[in-house]
Structure formats: C-alpha cells, structure tokens
C-alpha positions in Angstrom: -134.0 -285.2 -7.7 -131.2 -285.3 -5.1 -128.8 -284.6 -7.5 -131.0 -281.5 -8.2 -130.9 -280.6 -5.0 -127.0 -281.0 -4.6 -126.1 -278.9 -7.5 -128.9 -275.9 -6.2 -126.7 -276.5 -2.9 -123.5 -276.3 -4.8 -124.5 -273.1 -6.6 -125.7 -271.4 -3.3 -122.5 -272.0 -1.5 -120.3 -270.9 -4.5 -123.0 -267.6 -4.1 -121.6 -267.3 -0.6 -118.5 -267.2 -0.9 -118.3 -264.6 -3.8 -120.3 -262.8 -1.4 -117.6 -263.0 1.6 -114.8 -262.5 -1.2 -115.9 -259.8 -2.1 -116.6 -257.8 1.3 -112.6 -258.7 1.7 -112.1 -256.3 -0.8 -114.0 -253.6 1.1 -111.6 -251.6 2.9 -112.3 -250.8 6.9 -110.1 -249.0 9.4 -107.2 -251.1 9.2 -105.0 -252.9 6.5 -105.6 -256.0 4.8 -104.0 -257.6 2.0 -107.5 -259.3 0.7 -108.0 -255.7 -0.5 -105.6 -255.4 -2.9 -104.8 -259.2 -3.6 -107.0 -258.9 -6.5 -106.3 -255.9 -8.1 -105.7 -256.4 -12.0 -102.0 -255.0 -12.9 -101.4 -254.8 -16.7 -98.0 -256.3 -16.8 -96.1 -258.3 -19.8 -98.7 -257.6 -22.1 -101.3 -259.2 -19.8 -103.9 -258.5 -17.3 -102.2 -260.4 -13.6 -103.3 -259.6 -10.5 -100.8 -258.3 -7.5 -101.3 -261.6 -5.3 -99.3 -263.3 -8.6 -97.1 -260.4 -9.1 -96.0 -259.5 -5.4 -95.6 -260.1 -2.0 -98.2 -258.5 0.2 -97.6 -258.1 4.1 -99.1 -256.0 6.7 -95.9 -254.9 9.0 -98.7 -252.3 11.3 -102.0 -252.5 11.8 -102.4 -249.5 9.2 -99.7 -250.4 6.9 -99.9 -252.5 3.7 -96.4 -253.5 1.7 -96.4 -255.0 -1.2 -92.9 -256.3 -3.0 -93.1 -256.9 -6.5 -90.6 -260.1 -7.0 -89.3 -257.9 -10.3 -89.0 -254.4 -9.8 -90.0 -253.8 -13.3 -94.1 -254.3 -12.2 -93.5 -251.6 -9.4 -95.1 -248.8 -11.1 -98.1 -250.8 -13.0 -98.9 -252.1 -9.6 -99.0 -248.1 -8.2 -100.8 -247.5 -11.2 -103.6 -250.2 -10.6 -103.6 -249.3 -6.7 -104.7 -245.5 -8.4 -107.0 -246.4 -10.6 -109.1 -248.5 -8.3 -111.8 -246.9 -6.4 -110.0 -247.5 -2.7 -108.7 -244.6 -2.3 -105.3 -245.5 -1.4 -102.3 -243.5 -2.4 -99.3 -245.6 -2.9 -95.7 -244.6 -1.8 -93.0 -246.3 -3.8 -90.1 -246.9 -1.0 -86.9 -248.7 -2.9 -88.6 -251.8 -4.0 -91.8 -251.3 -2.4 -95.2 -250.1 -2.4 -96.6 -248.8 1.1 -100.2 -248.0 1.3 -101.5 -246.0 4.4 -104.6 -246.5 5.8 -106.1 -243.5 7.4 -108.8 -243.4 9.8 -112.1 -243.9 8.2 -114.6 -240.8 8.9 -118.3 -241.7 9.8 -119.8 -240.7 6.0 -116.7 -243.0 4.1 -118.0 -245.8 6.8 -121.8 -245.5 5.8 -120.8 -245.3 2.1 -119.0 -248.5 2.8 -121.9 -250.1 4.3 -124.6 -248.9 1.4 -122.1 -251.1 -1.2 -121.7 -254.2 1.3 -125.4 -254.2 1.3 -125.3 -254.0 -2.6 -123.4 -256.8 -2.8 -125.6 -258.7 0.0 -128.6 -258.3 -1.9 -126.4 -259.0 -5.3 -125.3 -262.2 -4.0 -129.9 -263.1 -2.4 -130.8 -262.7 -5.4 -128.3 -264.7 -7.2 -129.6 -267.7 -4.7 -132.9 -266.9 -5.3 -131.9 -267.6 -9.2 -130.4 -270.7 -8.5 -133.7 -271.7 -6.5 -135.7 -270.5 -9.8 -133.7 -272.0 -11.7 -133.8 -275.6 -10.0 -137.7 -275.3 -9.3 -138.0 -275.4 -12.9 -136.2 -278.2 -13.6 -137.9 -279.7 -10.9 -140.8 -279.4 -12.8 -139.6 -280.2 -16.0 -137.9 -283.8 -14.7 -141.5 -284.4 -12.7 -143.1 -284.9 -16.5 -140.6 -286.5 -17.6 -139.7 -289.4 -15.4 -143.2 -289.8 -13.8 -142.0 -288.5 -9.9 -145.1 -288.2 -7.8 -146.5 -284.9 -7.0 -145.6 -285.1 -3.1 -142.4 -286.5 -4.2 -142.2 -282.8 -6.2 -143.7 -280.8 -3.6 -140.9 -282.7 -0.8 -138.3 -281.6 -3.3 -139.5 -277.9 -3.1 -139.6 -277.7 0.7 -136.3 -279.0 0.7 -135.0 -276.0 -2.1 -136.8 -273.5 -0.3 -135.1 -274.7 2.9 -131.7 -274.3 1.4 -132.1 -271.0 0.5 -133.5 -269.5 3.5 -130.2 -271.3 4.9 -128.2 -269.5 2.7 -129.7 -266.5 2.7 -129.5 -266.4 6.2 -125.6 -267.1 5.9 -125.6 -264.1 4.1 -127.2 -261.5 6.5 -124.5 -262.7 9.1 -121.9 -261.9 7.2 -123.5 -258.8 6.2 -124.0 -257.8 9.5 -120.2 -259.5 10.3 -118.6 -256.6 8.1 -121.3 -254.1 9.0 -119.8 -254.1 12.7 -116.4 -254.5 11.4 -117.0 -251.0 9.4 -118.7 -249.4 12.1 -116.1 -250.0 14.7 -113.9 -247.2 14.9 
C-alpha cells in the first residue's frame, strides 16, 4: 500500500512540474529564454530543440539572443520562432537571432491567462487521474492480499490528502503567473 501511495505521489509531482514547465513557455512582458528553449527546429534531418542547438541569453529586460553554435541552423531556428504561436518576430543580426518583446496590451494579457488556466485545469485533472487510477488498485490489492477495510479506507484518506496537496500546488502557481501576466 505505501508503495501505492509513493508512486500516486511520484505521478502528482511529475504532474506539477509539467504544469510549471509549461507556464515557462507562456510569454509575459519581459524576455525569458524558458520560452523558446523548447521550440522544435528541424535541423540535420531531425527534429532538436534551440536549447541543444544555441545559445540563449537575455542581454535587456525585453531582449532575447539566441546564437546558434553553427550558423547553418540560423534560419531553421527563425523559421521555428515563426511558426510558433508566440508571436515573436525574429531579426537575424550577423550570427544571431534577436527577438523583441513588446509591451503586452490588456486583451493579449487575458488571452494569456484563459490558456494558463487551461493548462491548470489540464494538469487537476491529470492528478485527479493518477488518484483514480491508484484508488483502483487500491481496491484491487485489498482482495487480493486480504488488507483490512480500515487499512483501505486509511489508504484513501491519505490519496485524497495528496491530491488536495497537489492541487493546491497548482492554484499557486496559477495564480504565481496570473500576477506575473497581469503586471504591467
């Protein structure tokens, strides 16, 4: 049963942090490279992503750089940085990419916050699955190995304990890059 429990644990935190990942890719008012750091470039006949392709730096507070180590992945990179849905424009300056970040108005900042939320609820429900998901087994093991039925129902409080935990984690972070968005 504990090991149950572990692995439900293990699975909620794994939720969490593809959760927090990906509101790093959500752009706010100023630059960041966690944006772009995992933007698949097609490159060498392969999918890479820019993090393993370049180097990506933030000289200003509204400036991005990214330096491809061979100049040859320059324009797949621009290419990937326009095909995303960040709506960047990239400026090739000798060896480098520059993106601009301009201020955000108040509608891009609400759309911003109606997809964070998305991926909030995404990444509930996804811990509410892994609490399913281990409440089952729960019940299935309790047959099997003859575990007492307050031993089961201990075992349930403790799951649904860990995911109000978890969830919770979530909602700060939510409301984390809420403010961050917000703040102009």
């Amino acid at each position: 049963m504990d090991d149950l429990l572990l692995e439900a644990e293990e699975k909620m935190s794994k939720t969490e942090q593809v959760v927090v990942n990906e509101f790093a890719g959500v752009r706010t008012g100023k630059a960041s490279p966690a944006l772009v750091e995992n933007l698949m470039v097609e490159v060498y006949g392969a999918q890479m992503r820019v993090r393993e392709l370049a180097g990506i730096t933030t000289p200003e507070a509204r400036t991005l750089t990214i330096q491809p180590w061979d100049a040859n992945s320059l324009h797949p990179i621009e290419k990937a940085i326009l095909k995303s849905n960040l709506g960047l424009t990239p400026s090739i300056q000798g060896r480098a990419i520059r993106l601009f970040f301009p201020e955000l108005s108040q509608e891009r900042r609400q759309e911003f916050v109606k997809i964070i939320r998305k991926m909030a609820e995404d990444g509930r429900v996804a811990i509410r699955h892994v609490r399913r998901d281990a409440m089952e087994q729960l019940k299935k093991h309790a047959h099997d190995s003859g575990i007492t039925e307050d031993e089961v129902e201990q075992a349930e409080k403790e799951l649904q304990k860990l995911t109000d935990e978890y969830t919770t984690k979530i909602e700060q972070h939510l409301t984390n890059k809420e403010k961050e968005i917000m703040t102009v």
